[in-house]
C-alpha positions in Angstrom: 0.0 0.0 0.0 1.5 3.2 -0.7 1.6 6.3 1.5 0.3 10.0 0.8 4.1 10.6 0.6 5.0 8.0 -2.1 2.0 9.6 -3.8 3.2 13.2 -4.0 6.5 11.6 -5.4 6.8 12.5 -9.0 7.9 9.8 -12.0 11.4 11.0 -12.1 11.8 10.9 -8.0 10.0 7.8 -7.7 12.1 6.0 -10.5 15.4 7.1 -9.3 15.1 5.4 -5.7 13.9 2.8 -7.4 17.2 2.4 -9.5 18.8 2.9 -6.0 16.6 0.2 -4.5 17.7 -2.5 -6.9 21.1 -1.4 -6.8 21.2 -2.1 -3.4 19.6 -5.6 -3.5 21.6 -6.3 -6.4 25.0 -5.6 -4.2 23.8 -8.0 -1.3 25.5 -7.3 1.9 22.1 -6.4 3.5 20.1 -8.8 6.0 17.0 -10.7 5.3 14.9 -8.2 7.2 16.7 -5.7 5.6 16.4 -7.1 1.8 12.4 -7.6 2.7 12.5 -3.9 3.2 13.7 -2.8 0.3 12.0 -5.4 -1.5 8.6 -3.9 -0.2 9.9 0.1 -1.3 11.0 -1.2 -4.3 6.8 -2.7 -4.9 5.6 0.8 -3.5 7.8 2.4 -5.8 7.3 0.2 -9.0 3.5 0.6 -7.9 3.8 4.9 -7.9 5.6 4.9 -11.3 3.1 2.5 -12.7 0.2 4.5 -11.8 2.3 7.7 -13.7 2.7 5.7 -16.5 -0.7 4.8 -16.8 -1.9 8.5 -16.4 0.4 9.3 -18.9 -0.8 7.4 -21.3 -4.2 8.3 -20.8 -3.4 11.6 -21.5 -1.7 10.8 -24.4 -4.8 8.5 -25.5 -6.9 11.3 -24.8 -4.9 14.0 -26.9 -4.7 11.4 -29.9 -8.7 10.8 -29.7 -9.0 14.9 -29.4 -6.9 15.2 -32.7 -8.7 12.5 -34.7 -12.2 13.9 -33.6 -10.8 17.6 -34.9 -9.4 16.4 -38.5 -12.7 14.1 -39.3 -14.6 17.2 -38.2 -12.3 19.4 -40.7 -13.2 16.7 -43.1 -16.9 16.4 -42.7 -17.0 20.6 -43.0 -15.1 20.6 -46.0 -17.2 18.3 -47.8 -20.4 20.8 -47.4 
């Protein structure tokens, strides 16, 4: 479950701990509590840039659909 704070983390923020996160697990060294830690962040993390992504691309859907509407609108006036 995510926090208020991992929600008011932007894309960039969120995805650069993230790197760090893996980094870390990657490296070893840690403890098994600790690497259940930063397995978890890592999940809240994945989980906040996800849920960027996914606006982003609905913005992006939305923007697409908003053009297409406008040039077969263009079209249908021309042909009057």
């Amino acid at each position: 479950m995510t926090s208020r704070t991992d929600e008011a983390l932007g894309y960039e923020q969120a995805r650069d701990e993230l790197i760090e996160v893996v980094r870390r697990l990657e490296a070893g060294g840690t403890t098994l509590e600790e690497s259940l830690a930063l397995w978890e962040r890592g999940e809240e993390l994945a989980k906040v840039c996800r849920t960027w992504l996914e606006g982003a691309r609905r913005r992006l859907d939305a923007a697409l659909a908003e053009e297409e509407d406008d040039e077969e609108g263009e079209g249908a006036e021309g042909a009057g």
